[in-house]
C-alpha positions in Angstrom: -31.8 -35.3 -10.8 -29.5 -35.2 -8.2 -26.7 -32.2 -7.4 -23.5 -32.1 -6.0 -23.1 -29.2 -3.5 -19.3 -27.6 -3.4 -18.7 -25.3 -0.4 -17.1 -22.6 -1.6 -14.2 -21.9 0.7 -12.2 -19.0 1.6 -8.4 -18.3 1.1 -6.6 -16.8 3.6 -3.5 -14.9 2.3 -1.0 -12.4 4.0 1.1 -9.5 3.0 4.5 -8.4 4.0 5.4 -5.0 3.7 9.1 -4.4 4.5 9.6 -0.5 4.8 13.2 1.0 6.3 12.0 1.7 9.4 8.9 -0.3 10.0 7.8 -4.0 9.0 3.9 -4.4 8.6 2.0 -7.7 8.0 -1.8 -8.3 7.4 -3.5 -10.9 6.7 -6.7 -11.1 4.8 -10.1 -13.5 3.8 -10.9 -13.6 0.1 -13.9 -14.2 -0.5 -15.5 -14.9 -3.4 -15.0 -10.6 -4.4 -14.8 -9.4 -0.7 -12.1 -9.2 1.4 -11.5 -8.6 5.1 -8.7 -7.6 6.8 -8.6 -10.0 9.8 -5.1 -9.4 11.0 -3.0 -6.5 11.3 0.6 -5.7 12.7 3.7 -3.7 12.5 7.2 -3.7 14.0 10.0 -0.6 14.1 13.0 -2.0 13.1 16.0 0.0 13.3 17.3 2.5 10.5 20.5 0.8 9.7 19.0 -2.9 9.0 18.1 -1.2 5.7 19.8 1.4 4.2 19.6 3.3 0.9 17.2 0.8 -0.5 18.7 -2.4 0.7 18.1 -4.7 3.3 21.8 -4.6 5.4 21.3 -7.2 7.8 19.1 -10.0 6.9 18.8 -11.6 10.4 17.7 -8.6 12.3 15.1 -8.3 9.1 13.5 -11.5 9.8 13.6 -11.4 13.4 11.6 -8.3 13.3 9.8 -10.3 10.4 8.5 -13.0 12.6 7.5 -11.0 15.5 5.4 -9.0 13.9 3.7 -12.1 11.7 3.5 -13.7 14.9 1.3 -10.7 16.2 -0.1 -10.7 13.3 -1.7 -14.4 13.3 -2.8 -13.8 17.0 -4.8 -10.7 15.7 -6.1 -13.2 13.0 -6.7 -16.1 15.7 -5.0 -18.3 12.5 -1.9 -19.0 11.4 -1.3 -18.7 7.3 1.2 -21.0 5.2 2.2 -18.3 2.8 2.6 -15.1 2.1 3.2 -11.7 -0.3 6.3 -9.7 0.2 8.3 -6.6 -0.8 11.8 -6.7 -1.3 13.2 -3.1 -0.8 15.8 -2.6 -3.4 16.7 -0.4 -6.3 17.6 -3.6 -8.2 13.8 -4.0 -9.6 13.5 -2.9 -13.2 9.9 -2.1 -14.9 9.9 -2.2 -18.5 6.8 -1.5 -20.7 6.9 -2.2 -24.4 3.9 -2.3 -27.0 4.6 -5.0 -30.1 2.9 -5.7 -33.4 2.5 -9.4 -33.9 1.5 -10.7 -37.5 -0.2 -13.8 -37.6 0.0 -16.4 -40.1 -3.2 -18.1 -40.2 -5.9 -15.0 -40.2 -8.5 -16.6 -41.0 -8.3 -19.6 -38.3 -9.5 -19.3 -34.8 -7.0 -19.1 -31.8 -6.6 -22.1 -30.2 -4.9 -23.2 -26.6 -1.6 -23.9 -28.5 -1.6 -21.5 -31.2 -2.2 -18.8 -28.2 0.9 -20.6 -26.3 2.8 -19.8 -29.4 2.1 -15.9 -30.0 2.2 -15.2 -26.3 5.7 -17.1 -26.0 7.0 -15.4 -29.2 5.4 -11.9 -28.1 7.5 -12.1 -24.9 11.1 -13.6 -26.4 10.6 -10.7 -28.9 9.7 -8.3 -25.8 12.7 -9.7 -23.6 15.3 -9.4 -26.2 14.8 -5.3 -25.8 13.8 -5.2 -22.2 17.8 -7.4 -21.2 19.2 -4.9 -23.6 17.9 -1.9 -21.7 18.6 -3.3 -18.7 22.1 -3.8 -19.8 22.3 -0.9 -21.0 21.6 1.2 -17.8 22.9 -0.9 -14.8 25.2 -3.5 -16.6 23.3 -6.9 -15.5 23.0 -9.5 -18.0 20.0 -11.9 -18.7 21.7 -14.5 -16.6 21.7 -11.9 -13.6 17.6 -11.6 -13.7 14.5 -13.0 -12.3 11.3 -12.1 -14.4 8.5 -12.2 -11.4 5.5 -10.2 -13.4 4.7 -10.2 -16.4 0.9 -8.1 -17.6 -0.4 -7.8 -20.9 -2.8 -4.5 -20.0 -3.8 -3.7 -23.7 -5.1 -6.5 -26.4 -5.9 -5.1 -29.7 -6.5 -7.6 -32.2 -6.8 -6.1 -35.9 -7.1 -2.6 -34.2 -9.9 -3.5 -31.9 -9.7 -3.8 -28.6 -10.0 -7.6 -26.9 -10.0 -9.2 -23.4 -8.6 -12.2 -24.9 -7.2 -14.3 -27.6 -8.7 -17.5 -27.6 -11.3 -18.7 -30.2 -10.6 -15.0 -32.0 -9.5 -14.6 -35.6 -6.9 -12.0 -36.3 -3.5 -11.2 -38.8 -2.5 -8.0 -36.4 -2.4 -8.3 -32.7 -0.9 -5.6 -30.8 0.0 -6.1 -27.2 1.1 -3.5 -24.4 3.5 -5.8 -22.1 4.7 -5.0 -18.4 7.6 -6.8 -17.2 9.6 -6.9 -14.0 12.5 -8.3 -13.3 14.8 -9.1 -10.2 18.5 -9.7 -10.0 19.0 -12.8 -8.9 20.6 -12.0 -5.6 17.8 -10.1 -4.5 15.3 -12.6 -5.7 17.0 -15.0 -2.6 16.0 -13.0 -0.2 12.4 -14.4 -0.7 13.7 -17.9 -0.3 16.0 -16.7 2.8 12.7 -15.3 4.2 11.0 -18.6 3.3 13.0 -20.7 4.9 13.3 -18.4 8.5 9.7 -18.1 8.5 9.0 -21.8 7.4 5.9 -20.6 5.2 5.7 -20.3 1.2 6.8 -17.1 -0.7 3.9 -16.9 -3.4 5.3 -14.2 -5.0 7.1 -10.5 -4.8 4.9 -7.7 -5.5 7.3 -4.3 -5.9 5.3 -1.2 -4.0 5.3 0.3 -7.2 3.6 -2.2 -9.1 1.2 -2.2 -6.5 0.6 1.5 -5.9 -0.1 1.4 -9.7 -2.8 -0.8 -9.4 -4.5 1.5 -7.3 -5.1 3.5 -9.9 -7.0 1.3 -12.4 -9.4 3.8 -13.0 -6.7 6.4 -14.5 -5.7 6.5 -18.0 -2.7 8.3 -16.7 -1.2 9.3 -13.4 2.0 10.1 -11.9 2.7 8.4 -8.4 5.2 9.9 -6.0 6.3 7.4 -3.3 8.1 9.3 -0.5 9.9 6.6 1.2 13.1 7.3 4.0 15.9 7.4 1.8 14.6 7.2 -1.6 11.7 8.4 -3.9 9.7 6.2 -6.0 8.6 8.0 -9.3 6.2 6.0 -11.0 4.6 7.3 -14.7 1.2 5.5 -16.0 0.6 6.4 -18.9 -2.5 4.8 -21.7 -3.4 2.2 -18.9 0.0 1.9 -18.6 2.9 1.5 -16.1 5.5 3.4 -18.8 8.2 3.1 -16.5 9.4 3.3 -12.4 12.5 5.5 -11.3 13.8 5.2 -7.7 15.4 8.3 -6.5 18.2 8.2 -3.8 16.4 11.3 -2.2 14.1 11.1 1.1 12.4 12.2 3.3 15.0 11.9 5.7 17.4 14.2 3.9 14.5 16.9 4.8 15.2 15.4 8.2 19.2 16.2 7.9 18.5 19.6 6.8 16.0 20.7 9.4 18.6 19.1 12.3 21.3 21.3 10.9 19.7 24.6 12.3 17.2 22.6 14.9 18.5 20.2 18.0 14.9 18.6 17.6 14.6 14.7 17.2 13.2 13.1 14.0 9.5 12.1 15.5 9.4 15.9 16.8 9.8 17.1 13.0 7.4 15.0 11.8 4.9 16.5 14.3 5.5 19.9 13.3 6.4 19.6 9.4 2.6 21.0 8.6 3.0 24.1 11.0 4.8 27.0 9.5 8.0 26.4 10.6 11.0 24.9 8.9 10.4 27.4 5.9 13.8 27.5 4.6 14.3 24.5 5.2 11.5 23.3 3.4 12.5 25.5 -0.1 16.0 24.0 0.2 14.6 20.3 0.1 11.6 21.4 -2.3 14.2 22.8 -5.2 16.9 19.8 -4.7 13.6 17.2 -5.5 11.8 19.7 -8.1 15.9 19.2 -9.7 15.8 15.6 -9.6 12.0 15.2 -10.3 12.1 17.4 -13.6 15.3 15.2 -14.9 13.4 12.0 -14.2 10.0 13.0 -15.5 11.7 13.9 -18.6 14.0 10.9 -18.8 10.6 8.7 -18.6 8.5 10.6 -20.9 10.7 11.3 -23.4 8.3 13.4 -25.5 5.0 12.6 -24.4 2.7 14.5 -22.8 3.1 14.9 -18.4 -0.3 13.7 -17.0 -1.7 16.0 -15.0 -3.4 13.9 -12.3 -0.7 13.2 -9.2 -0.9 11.0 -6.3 1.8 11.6 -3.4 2.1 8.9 -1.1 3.7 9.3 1.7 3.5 8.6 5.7 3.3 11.7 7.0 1.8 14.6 6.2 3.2 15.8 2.3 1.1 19.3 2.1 3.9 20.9 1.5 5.3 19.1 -1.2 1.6 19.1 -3.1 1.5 22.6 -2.5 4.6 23.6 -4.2 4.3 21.3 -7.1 0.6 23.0 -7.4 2.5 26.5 -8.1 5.1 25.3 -10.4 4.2 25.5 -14.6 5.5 22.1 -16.0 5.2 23.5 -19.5 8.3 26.0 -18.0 10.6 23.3 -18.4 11.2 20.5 -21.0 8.0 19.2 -20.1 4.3 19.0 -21.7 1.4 18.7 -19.5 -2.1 20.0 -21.0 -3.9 20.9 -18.0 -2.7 22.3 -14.3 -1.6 19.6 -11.9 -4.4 17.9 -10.0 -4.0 15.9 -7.0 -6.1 12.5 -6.6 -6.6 9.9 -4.0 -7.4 6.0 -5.3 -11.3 4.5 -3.9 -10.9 1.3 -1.9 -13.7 0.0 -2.5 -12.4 -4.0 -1.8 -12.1 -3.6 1.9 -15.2 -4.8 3.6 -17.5 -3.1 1.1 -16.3 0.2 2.1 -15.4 3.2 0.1 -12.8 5.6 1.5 -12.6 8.3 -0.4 -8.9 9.3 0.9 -6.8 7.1 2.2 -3.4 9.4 1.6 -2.8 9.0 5.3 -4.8 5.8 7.1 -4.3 5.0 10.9 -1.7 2.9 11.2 -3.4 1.0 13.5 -5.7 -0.5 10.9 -3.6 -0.5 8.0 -1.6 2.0 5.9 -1.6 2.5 1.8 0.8 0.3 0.8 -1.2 -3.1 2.6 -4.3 -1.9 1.1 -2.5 -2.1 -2.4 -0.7 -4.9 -1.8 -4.2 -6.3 -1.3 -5.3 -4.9 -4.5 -2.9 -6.7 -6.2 -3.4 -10.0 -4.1 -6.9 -9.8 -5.8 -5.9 -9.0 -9.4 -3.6 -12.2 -9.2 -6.5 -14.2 -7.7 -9.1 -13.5 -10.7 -5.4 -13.8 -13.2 -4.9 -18.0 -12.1 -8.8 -18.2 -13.4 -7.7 -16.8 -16.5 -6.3 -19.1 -19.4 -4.7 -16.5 -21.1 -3.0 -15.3 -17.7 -2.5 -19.1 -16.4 -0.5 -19.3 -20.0 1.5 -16.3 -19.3 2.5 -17.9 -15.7 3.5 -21.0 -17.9 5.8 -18.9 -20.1 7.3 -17.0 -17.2 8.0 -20.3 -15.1 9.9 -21.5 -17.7 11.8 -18.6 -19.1 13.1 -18.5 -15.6 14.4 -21.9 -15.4 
Protein backbone atom coordinates (compact mmCIF):
# COMPACT_ATOMS: atom_id res chain seq x y z
CA UNK A 1 0.00 0.00 0.00
CA UNK A 2 1.51 2.99 -0.81
CA UNK A 3 1.28 6.59 1.29
CA UNK A 4 1.36 10.01 0.44
CA UNK A 5 3.61 12.03 2.91
CA UNK A 6 2.25 15.97 3.42
CA UNK A 7 4.77 18.10 5.23
CA UNK A 8 3.06 19.89 7.48
CA UNK A 9 4.14 23.55 7.17
CA UNK A 10 4.22 26.40 9.38
CA UNK A 11 2.34 29.78 9.11
CA UNK A 12 4.04 32.76 9.81
CA UNK A 13 1.64 35.57 10.89
CA UNK A 14 2.32 39.13 12.56
CA UNK A 15 0.60 41.46 14.85
CA UNK A 16 0.25 45.14 14.90
CA UNK A 17 -0.43 46.78 18.02
CA UNK A 18 -1.01 50.50 17.53
CA UNK A 19 -0.91 52.15 21.06
CA UNK A 20 -0.91 56.34 21.46
CA UNK A 21 2.46 56.54 22.13
CA UNK A 22 4.10 53.46 21.01
CA UNK A 23 3.68 51.03 17.86
CA UNK A 24 4.67 47.36 18.54
CA UNK A 25 4.85 44.51 15.90
CA UNK A 26 5.68 40.76 16.39
CA UNK A 27 5.70 38.21 14.33
CA UNK A 28 5.15 34.64 15.19
CA UNK A 29 5.43 30.55 13.87
CA UNK A 30 2.31 28.57 14.32
CA UNK A 31 2.83 25.49 14.55
CA UNK A 32 0.73 22.81 14.58
CA UNK A 33 -0.45 24.11 18.72
CA UNK A 34 2.91 25.96 19.49
CA UNK A 35 3.92 29.11 18.73
CA UNK A 36 7.10 31.10 18.80
CA UNK A 37 7.63 34.59 18.91
CA UNK A 38 10.42 35.04 16.26
CA UNK A 39 10.33 38.74 15.86
CA UNK A 40 9.74 41.55 18.05
CA UNK A 41 9.79 45.48 17.70
CA UNK A 42 8.42 48.74 18.87
CA UNK A 43 8.55 52.32 17.78
CA UNK A 44 7.54 55.75 20.03
CA UNK A 45 5.57 57.67 18.02
CA UNK A 46 4.65 61.06 19.11
CA UNK A 47 1.56 61.90 21.40
CA UNK A 48 -0.37 63.94 19.02
CA UNK A 49 -0.38 61.36 15.89
CA UNK A 50 -3.21 59.86 18.11
CA UNK A 51 -5.19 61.59 20.25
CA UNK A 52 -8.24 60.83 22.42
CA UNK A 53 -8.62 57.44 20.79
CA UNK A 54 -8.08 58.28 17.28
CA UNK A 55 -5.41 58.08 14.99
CA UNK A 56 -4.76 62.08 13.86
CA UNK A 57 -2.35 61.80 11.34
CA UNK A 58 -2.35 58.77 9.26
CA UNK A 59 1.00 59.26 7.45
CA UNK A 60 3.17 59.82 10.48
CA UNK A 61 1.18 56.46 11.80
CA UNK A 62 2.46 54.35 9.06
CA UNK A 63 5.77 55.77 8.78
CA UNK A 64 6.35 54.82 12.26
CA UNK A 65 4.29 51.55 11.11
CA UNK A 66 6.85 50.43 8.63
CA UNK A 67 9.89 51.14 10.60
CA UNK A 68 9.16 49.22 13.22
CA UNK A 69 7.75 46.07 10.88
CA UNK A 70 10.82 46.66 9.11
CA UNK A 71 12.83 45.98 12.39
CA UNK A 72 10.62 43.62 13.08
CA UNK A 73 11.20 41.19 9.93
CA UNK A 74 15.11 41.68 10.42
CA UNK A 75 14.59 40.35 14.11
CA UNK A 76 12.53 37.53 12.25
CA UNK A 77 15.29 37.10 9.36
CA UNK A 78 11.76 36.93 7.11
CA UNK A 79 9.58 39.10 5.72
CA UNK A 80 5.57 38.29 6.26
CA UNK A 81 2.65 39.13 3.59
CA UNK A 82 0.08 39.88 6.08
CA UNK A 83 -0.76 40.91 9.15
CA UNK A 84 -3.27 41.50 12.46
CA UNK A 85 -3.92 45.00 13.50
CA UNK A 86 -5.56 47.32 16.10
CA UNK A 87 -7.36 50.20 15.10
CA UNK A 88 -7.38 52.66 18.15
CA UNK A 89 -10.77 54.22 18.15
CA UNK A 90 -13.83 54.61 20.29
CA UNK A 91 -15.95 53.90 17.18
CA UNK A 92 -15.82 49.86 17.91
CA UNK A 93 -19.04 48.61 19.39
CA UNK A 94 -19.40 45.07 21.22
CA UNK A 95 -22.71 43.70 21.48
CA UNK A 96 -23.70 40.40 23.20
CA UNK A 97 -27.13 38.99 22.87
CA UNK A 98 -28.50 35.39 23.74
CA UNK A 99 -31.54 34.14 21.22
CA UNK A 100 -34.02 31.31 21.36
CA UNK A 101 -34.31 29.69 18.00
CA UNK A 102 -37.29 27.20 17.24
CA UNK A 103 -36.69 24.79 14.76
CA UNK A 104 -39.05 23.38 12.47
CA UNK A 105 -38.02 20.02 11.69
CA UNK A 106 -37.04 18.47 15.33
CA UNK A 107 -36.85 15.32 14.56
CA UNK A 108 -34.41 15.69 11.37
CA UNK A 109 -30.70 15.92 11.67
CA UNK A 110 -28.75 19.23 10.95
CA UNK A 111 -27.38 19.35 7.85
CA UNK A 112 -24.63 21.86 5.92
CA UNK A 113 -27.61 23.91 4.58
CA UNK A 114 -30.16 23.64 7.14
CA UNK A 115 -27.16 24.93 9.61
CA UNK A 116 -26.53 27.82 6.94
CA UNK A 117 -30.15 28.70 7.48
CA UNK A 118 -30.42 28.92 11.47
CA UNK A 119 -27.05 30.48 11.76
CA UNK A 120 -28.04 33.24 8.95
CA UNK A 121 -31.53 33.68 10.62
CA UNK A 122 -29.89 33.64 14.26
CA UNK A 123 -27.72 36.58 13.18
CA UNK A 124 -30.42 38.83 10.99
CA UNK A 125 -32.63 38.35 14.10
CA UNK A 126 -29.41 39.33 16.36
CA UNK A 127 -28.43 42.38 14.04
CA UNK A 128 -31.75 43.83 13.92
CA UNK A 129 -31.27 44.67 17.88
CA UNK A 130 -27.58 45.11 17.92
CA UNK A 131 -28.08 48.45 14.71
CA UNK A 132 -30.84 49.47 16.93
CA UNK A 133 -28.66 49.85 19.97
CA UNK A 134 -26.07 51.12 18.23
CA UNK A 135 -28.33 53.71 16.90
CA UNK A 136 -29.62 54.34 19.73
CA UNK A 137 -26.42 55.39 21.61
CA UNK A 138 -24.03 57.07 18.97
CA UNK A 139 -26.50 57.76 16.07
CA UNK A 140 -24.75 55.50 13.21
CA UNK A 141 -26.95 53.64 11.00
CA UNK A 142 -26.50 50.00 9.60
CA UNK A 143 -25.09 51.51 6.44
CA UNK A 144 -22.36 53.30 8.64
CA UNK A 145 -20.98 49.75 10.00
CA UNK A 146 -18.55 47.01 9.37
CA UNK A 147 -19.31 43.72 11.21
CA UNK A 148 -15.45 42.20 11.59
CA UNK A 149 -16.31 39.39 14.46
CA UNK A 150 -18.81 37.57 14.98
CA UNK A 151 -18.59 34.34 18.13
CA UNK A 152 -21.13 32.15 19.08
CA UNK A 153 -19.49 31.25 22.80
CA UNK A 154 -22.52 29.25 24.10
CA UNK A 155 -24.58 26.39 22.05
CA UNK A 156 -27.38 24.89 23.90
CA UNK A 157 -29.41 22.77 21.90
CA UNK A 158 -32.84 21.57 23.71
CA UNK A 159 -31.20 22.91 27.05
CA UNK A 160 -27.97 20.98 26.64
CA UNK A 161 -24.96 22.24 26.01
CA UNK A 162 -23.27 21.50 22.37
CA UNK A 163 -19.94 22.30 20.41
CA UNK A 164 -21.80 22.18 17.37
CA UNK A 165 -24.81 21.91 15.22
CA UNK A 166 -24.24 19.70 12.56
CA UNK A 167 -25.70 16.11 12.30
CA UNK A 168 -27.65 17.11 15.83
CA UNK A 169 -31.49 16.95 16.28
CA UNK A 170 -33.12 19.73 18.13
CA UNK A 171 -36.63 22.09 18.25
CA UNK A 172 -34.86 24.76 20.84
CA UNK A 173 -31.37 26.08 20.17
CA UNK A 174 -30.18 28.84 22.24
CA UNK A 175 -27.22 30.72 21.16
CA UNK A 176 -25.05 33.47 23.12
CA UNK A 177 -23.75 35.72 20.12
CA UNK A 178 -20.69 38.37 20.15
CA UNK A 179 -20.66 40.84 17.55
CA UNK A 180 -18.41 43.73 16.68
CA UNK A 181 -18.82 46.20 14.51
CA UNK A 182 -16.70 49.13 12.88
CA UNK A 183 -17.85 52.32 11.26
CA UNK A 184 -16.99 52.35 8.02
CA UNK A 185 -14.50 55.08 8.08
CA UNK A 186 -12.53 53.54 10.53
CA UNK A 187 -12.69 50.20 8.92
CA UNK A 188 -10.42 52.15 5.85
CA UNK A 189 -7.83 52.65 7.89
CA UNK A 190 -6.93 48.84 7.47
CA UNK A 191 -7.00 49.16 3.78
CA UNK A 192 -4.93 52.68 4.05
CA UNK A 193 -2.45 50.62 6.16
CA UNK A 194 -2.69 47.85 3.49
CA UNK A 195 -1.90 49.59 0.83
CA UNK A 196 1.33 51.80 2.57
CA UNK A 197 2.66 48.63 3.84
CA UNK A 198 1.89 46.63 0.54
CA UNK A 199 0.97 43.36 2.75
CA UNK A 200 -2.69 41.92 3.43
CA UNK A 201 -4.86 43.13 6.39
CA UNK A 202 -6.32 39.63 7.59
CA UNK A 203 -8.38 41.08 9.98
CA UNK A 204 -8.89 43.78 13.05
CA UNK A 205 -8.72 42.37 16.35
CA UNK A 206 -10.04 45.26 19.02
CA UNK A 207 -7.51 45.00 22.36
CA UNK A 208 -10.57 44.36 24.10
CA UNK A 209 -11.74 41.44 22.27
CA UNK A 210 -8.42 40.20 22.65
CA UNK A 211 -7.66 40.88 26.40
CA UNK A 212 -10.97 38.90 26.79
CA UNK A 213 -9.64 36.03 25.35
CA UNK A 214 -7.07 35.86 27.84
CA UNK A 215 -9.33 34.94 30.14
CA UNK A 216 -10.90 31.78 28.78
CA UNK A 217 -10.62 30.09 31.90
CA UNK A 218 -13.08 32.75 33.79
CA UNK A 219 -16.66 32.45 33.87
CA UNK A 220 -16.60 36.06 34.77
CA UNK A 221 -14.09 38.82 34.98
CA UNK A 222 -13.89 42.45 34.80
CA UNK A 223 -10.85 43.85 32.65
CA UNK A 224 -9.51 47.35 33.24
CA UNK A 225 -7.38 48.52 30.26
CA UNK A 226 -5.48 51.65 31.37
CA UNK A 227 -4.48 53.10 28.12
CA UNK A 228 -3.04 57.21 27.76
CA UNK A 229 -6.08 58.96 27.25
CA UNK A 230 -8.77 56.54 27.73
CA UNK A 231 -9.92 53.42 29.84
CA UNK A 232 -11.15 50.31 28.50
CA UNK A 233 -13.77 48.66 30.78
CA UNK A 234 -14.47 45.38 29.64
CA UNK A 235 -17.36 42.96 31.67
CA UNK A 236 -17.36 39.03 30.95
CA UNK A 237 -19.79 37.65 32.22
CA UNK A 238 -21.27 33.54 31.80
CA UNK A 239 -18.31 32.94 29.26
CA UNK A 240 -19.30 36.01 28.02
CA UNK A 241 -18.01 39.35 26.65
CA UNK A 242 -21.50 41.28 28.07
CA UNK A 243 -20.29 44.41 26.91
CA UNK A 244 -16.94 46.95 26.41
CA UNK A 245 -17.04 50.76 27.52
CA UNK A 246 -14.20 53.10 26.61
CA UNK A 247 -13.65 55.85 29.00
CA UNK A 248 -12.22 59.21 27.94
CA UNK A 249 -10.09 59.03 31.30
CA UNK A 250 -6.19 58.09 31.39
CA UNK A 251 -3.49 57.69 32.68
CA UNK A 252 -2.20 60.80 31.47
CA UNK A 253 -4.73 62.89 33.27
CA UNK A 254 -2.94 61.39 36.46
CA UNK A 255 -0.05 62.82 34.60
CA UNK A 256 -1.76 66.48 34.36
CA UNK A 257 -2.51 66.45 37.89
CA UNK A 258 0.74 65.42 39.33
CA UNK A 259 2.57 68.27 36.83
CA UNK A 260 0.21 70.83 38.37
CA UNK A 261 2.11 70.81 41.82
CA UNK A 262 5.47 68.98 40.33
CA UNK A 263 7.87 70.54 37.40
CA UNK A 264 8.83 66.70 36.86
CA UNK A 265 8.66 65.26 33.21
CA UNK A 266 6.15 62.39 32.32
CA UNK A 267 8.90 59.39 32.21
CA UNK A 268 10.12 60.73 35.81
CA UNK A 269 6.38 60.15 37.19
CA UNK A 270 6.16 56.97 35.92
CA UNK A 271 9.41 55.99 37.80
CA UNK A 272 8.22 57.19 40.95
CA UNK A 273 4.27 56.49 40.86
CA UNK A 274 4.96 53.20 43.24
CA UNK A 275 6.99 55.29 45.84
CA UNK A 276 4.91 57.18 48.37
CA UNK A 277 4.75 60.23 46.79
CA UNK A 278 2.04 61.94 44.73
CA UNK A 279 -0.55 60.99 47.54
CA UNK A 280 -2.95 63.63 46.93
CA UNK A 281 -2.55 63.41 43.81
CA UNK A 282 -3.21 59.99 43.56
CA UNK A 283 -6.80 60.26 45.78
CA UNK A 284 -7.84 63.02 43.37
CA UNK A 285 -7.38 60.75 40.19
CA UNK A 286 -8.52 57.54 42.22
CA UNK A 287 -12.15 59.21 43.20
CA UNK A 288 -12.67 60.95 39.55
CA UNK A 289 -12.21 57.06 37.98
CA UNK A 290 -13.99 55.22 41.03
CA UNK A 291 -16.92 58.18 39.63
CA UNK A 292 -16.80 57.15 36.23
CA UNK A 293 -16.04 53.31 36.93
CA UNK A 294 -19.21 52.91 39.27
CA UNK A 295 -21.56 54.63 36.46
CA UNK A 296 -20.12 52.35 33.80
CA UNK A 297 -20.11 49.13 35.78
CA UNK A 298 -23.67 49.80 36.56
CA UNK A 299 -24.61 50.93 33.04
CA UNK A 300 -23.21 47.39 31.83
CA UNK A 301 -24.56 45.21 34.40
CA UNK A 302 -27.78 46.53 34.72
CA UNK A 303 -28.85 44.14 37.57
CA UNK A 304 -26.58 41.38 37.56
CA UNK A 305 -24.28 40.44 39.87
CA UNK A 306 -20.36 42.41 39.71
CA UNK A 307 -17.80 39.57 39.28
CA UNK A 308 -15.51 39.67 41.67
CA UNK A 309 -12.31 38.53 39.88
CA UNK A 310 -10.38 41.89 38.22
CA UNK A 311 -7.55 42.03 35.91
CA UNK A 312 -5.87 45.67 35.50
CA UNK A 313 -3.81 46.04 32.58
CA UNK A 314 -1.75 48.56 32.37
CA UNK A 315 2.00 49.52 31.41
CA UNK A 316 3.29 50.74 34.27
CA UNK A 317 3.04 49.89 37.47
CA UNK A 318 -1.07 50.08 38.65
CA UNK A 319 -0.57 49.17 42.56
CA UNK A 320 -2.16 51.88 43.48
CA UNK A 321 -5.20 51.70 41.63
CA UNK A 322 -5.62 47.71 42.78
CA UNK A 323 -5.03 48.80 46.08
CA UNK A 324 -7.83 51.26 46.39
CA UNK A 325 -10.36 49.26 44.53
CA UNK A 326 -9.24 46.34 47.20
CA UNK A 327 -10.68 48.76 50.06
CA UNK A 328 -13.80 49.97 48.39
CA UNK A 329 -17.31 47.77 49.27
CA UNK A 330 -19.05 47.47 45.77
CA UNK A 331 -22.23 46.32 47.53
CA UNK A 332 -21.97 50.34 49.00
CA UNK A 333 -23.14 51.53 45.80
CA UNK A 334 -25.76 50.34 43.15
CA UNK A 335 -23.77 47.41 42.68
CA UNK A 336 -23.94 43.51 43.63
CA UNK A 337 -20.77 41.63 43.86
CA UNK A 338 -20.92 38.30 46.19
CA UNK A 339 -17.43 38.00 47.30
CA UNK A 340 -14.47 40.84 47.98
CA UNK A 341 -12.66 41.88 44.89
CA UNK A 342 -9.79 39.57 43.77
CA UNK A 343 -7.21 40.43 41.48
CA UNK A 344 -6.01 37.71 38.71
CA UNK A 345 -3.38 37.49 36.14
CA UNK A 346 -4.26 35.23 32.69
CA UNK A 347 -1.50 31.85 32.22
CA UNK A 348 0.22 32.00 28.86
CA UNK A 349 0.73 28.86 28.35
CA UNK A 350 0.91 29.23 24.11
CA UNK A 351 4.30 30.86 24.11
CA UNK A 352 7.03 28.34 23.57
CA UNK A 353 5.49 25.88 26.03
CA UNK A 354 5.92 28.25 28.82
CA UNK A 355 3.77 29.25 31.66
CA UNK A 356 4.05 32.63 33.11
CA UNK A 357 2.19 32.92 35.85
CA UNK A 358 2.02 37.01 35.69
CA UNK A 359 2.51 38.70 32.97
CA UNK A 360 0.67 42.17 34.35
CA UNK A 361 3.93 43.87 33.39
CA UNK A 362 6.42 41.86 30.75
CA UNK A 363 9.72 43.39 29.43
CA UNK A 364 9.08 45.28 26.71
CA UNK A 365 11.83 44.04 25.11
CA UNK A 366 10.29 40.70 24.59
CA UNK A 367 6.82 41.53 24.28
CA UNK A 368 4.19 43.21 26.32
CA UNK A 369 0.34 41.91 27.21
CA UNK A 370 -1.43 43.09 24.54
CA UNK A 371 0.95 41.04 21.63
CA UNK A 372 0.64 38.08 23.72
CA UNK A 373 -3.18 38.38 23.38
CA UNK A 374 -3.29 39.40 20.17
CA UNK A 375 -1.58 36.06 19.72
CA UNK A 376 -4.13 34.31 21.62
CA UNK A 377 -6.54 35.36 19.46
CA UNK A 378 -4.37 34.76 16.18
CA UNK A 379 -4.68 31.11 17.47
CA UNK A 380 -8.39 30.93 18.26
CA UNK A 381 -9.04 32.15 14.57
CA UNK A 382 -6.61 29.60 13.30
CA UNK A 383 -8.44 26.36 14.93
CA UNK A 384 -12.10 28.73 13.91
CA UNK A 385 -11.18 28.41 9.66
CA UNK A 386 -11.03 24.36 10.60
CA UNK A 387 -14.30 24.62 11.92
CA UNK A 388 -17.48 24.22 9.64
CA UNK A 389 -19.73 25.82 11.88
CA UNK A 390 -17.18 28.85 12.23
CA UNK A 391 -16.12 28.70 8.36
CA UNK A 392 -20.13 29.13 7.97
CA UNK A 393 -20.27 32.06 10.22
CA UNK A 394 -17.21 33.74 8.16
CA UNK A 395 -19.62 33.04 5.03
CA UNK A 396 -22.60 34.87 6.65
CA UNK A 397 -20.44 37.75 7.83
CA UNK A 398 -18.69 38.19 4.37
CA UNK A 399 -21.75 38.64 2.86
CA UNK A 400 -23.82 40.70 5.28
CA UNK A 401 -21.02 43.08 4.71
CA UNK A 402 -21.25 43.43 1.14
Amino acid sequence: MNFDVKKIEPKYVWMIDIWTYKIRVGICKVFNRNVELIGYWEKRQDLNDIYLQEIKNIENVCINIKEAVEKAEIDAKMKIKEFMVNIPTSNIFFESSTINYVKQEPDKEINDESMYKILKDIELNIFKNHYKRIKSSSGYDKSDLKLIISNISNIMLDWNPSKSLLWKKARFIDASVLNIFITRTKFEIKNQLANYLKKDVVRIIPTEYALAGLFSDKKNVVILDFWNTHTSVIVKRNWNILWVKKLTFGINDFIKIVRENYNLARSEIIKKIDEPIFELEKAEFLEILWDILIITLEDILKFDVCPDQFFVAWGWANKFIRDYLQKIDFNKYNLRMAKKITFVNPKIDFIDDKIIENPSWIDSAKSNINIYAMIKSTLDFIKKDKNKLERTIKRIIDELNK
